[in-house]
Structures are given as structure tokens and as C-alpha cells.
N, C-alpha and C positions, 0 to 999 in steps of 0.2 A: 322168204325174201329177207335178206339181209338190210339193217338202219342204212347204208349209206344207199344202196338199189332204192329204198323208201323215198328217200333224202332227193334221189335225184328225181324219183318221177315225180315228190310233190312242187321241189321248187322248179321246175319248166312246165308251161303248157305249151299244151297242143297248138301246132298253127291252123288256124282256121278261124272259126263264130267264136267268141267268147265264152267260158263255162256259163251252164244256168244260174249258179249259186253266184258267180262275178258278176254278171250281169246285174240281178237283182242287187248286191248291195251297193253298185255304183247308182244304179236308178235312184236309189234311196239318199244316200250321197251326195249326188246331183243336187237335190234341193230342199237340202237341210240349211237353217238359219242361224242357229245357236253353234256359240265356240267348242271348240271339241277336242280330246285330248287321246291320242291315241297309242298306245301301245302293244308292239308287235313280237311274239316268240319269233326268231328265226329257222327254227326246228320243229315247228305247229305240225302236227299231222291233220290237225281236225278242223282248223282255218289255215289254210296256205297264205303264208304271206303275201303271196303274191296277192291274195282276194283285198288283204289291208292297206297295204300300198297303193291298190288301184281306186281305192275308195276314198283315202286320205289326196289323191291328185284330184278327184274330182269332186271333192267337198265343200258342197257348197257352190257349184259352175252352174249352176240354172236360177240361182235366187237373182238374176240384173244388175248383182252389185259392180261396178267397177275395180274394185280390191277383194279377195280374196277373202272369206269367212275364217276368224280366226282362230287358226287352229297349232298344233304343236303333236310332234311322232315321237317315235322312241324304238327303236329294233336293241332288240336283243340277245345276241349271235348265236350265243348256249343253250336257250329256254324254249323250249315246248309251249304247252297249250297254257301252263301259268303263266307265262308271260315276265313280266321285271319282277313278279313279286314284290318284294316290302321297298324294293327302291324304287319299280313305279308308283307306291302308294302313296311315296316322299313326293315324287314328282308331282303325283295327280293334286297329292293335297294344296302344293305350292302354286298349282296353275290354278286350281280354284280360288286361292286366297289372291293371285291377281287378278285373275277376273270378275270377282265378287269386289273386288276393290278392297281388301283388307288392307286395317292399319299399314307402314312399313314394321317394321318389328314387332308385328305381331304373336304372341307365340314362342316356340323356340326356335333355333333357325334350325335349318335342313342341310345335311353334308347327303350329296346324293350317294359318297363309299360304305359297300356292306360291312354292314356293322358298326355303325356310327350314325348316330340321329343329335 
């Protein structure tokens, strides 16, 4: 089976009942309370994006809040199961220093372009 035959059976599902594995990590999703940072290969063979995306839309919809648990995505069009690598870990680390409430300048700053920090 050739990458793009791969490519296409993993980024469509089937119409019908949802996968098992989509399901459960939407369930989980559903009612989670804490901020969350997510980032998505768009080339995953081993978590379909699709499974991430659907779980980032429903992050957080069963806690009764009124707004949205806070959260932030990241696709990344070339990347497999690693994911952004060292520029999601720019990202992640930025999203934790504002939800931890760090200083403003604290640290060095972050340029999210590879190969620059």
C-alpha cells in the first residue's frame, strides 16, 4: 500500500457509528476541566487527526461551564506521529508560562521559526 493510499484511508472515516478509539477520547474530552494544549501531526498514522480534532471540539462540553475550557491547537501539515517537535515545545512552553501566570518577560522570548529560539 502505497503513503498516499495510507494518507487517504486514515484522514476519512467511515460514515456510520463513530470509531471506538474516537469515541472514547471524545468521552474523556467531554469532561475535562483543566486548560489544554494540543498539538496535531497532520500525517499521524497512529492517532488520526481526525481522533484530535474531534476531541479538541469537544473539550471540555460536559463540565456546565458557559465559555469554553481554555484551550489552544496547532496542526502540523508534514509531521507524523512527532508531531511540531521543538516548535510545539516553544509553543507548549509559552502556553504554560501563560497559564501559570508567568512574569511578562520572563525567560527568553520564543520566535515559533525552526531554528530560532
Amino acid at each position: 500500500m502505497n503513503s498516499f493510499r495510507i494518507m487517504a484511508t486514515i484522514g476519512s472515516l467511515p460514515a456510520g457509528p463513530p470509531h471506538p478509539v474516537l469515541r472514547r477520547r471524545v468521552a474523556f474530552a467531554r469532561r475535562a476541566a483543566a486548560p489544554a494544549h494540543f498539538g496535531i501531526g497532520l500525517r499521524d498514522r497512529v492517532c488520526p487527526p481526525s481522533t484530535g480534532f474531534a476531541a479538541y471540539h469537544q473539550y471540555g462540553a460536559a463540565t456546565g461551564r458557559p465559555a469554553p475550557v481554555d484551550r489552544e491547537i496547532h496542526g502540523y501539515p508534514f509531521n507524523q506521529h512527532e508531531g511540531g517537535e521543538a516548535v510545539q515545545v516553544r509553543r507548549q512552553l509559552r502556553w504554560l508560562a501563560r497559564v501559570l501566570g508567568a512574569p511578562a518577560g520572563a525567560g527568553r522570548p520564543v520566535d515559533d521559526r525552526a531554528g530560532r529560539s
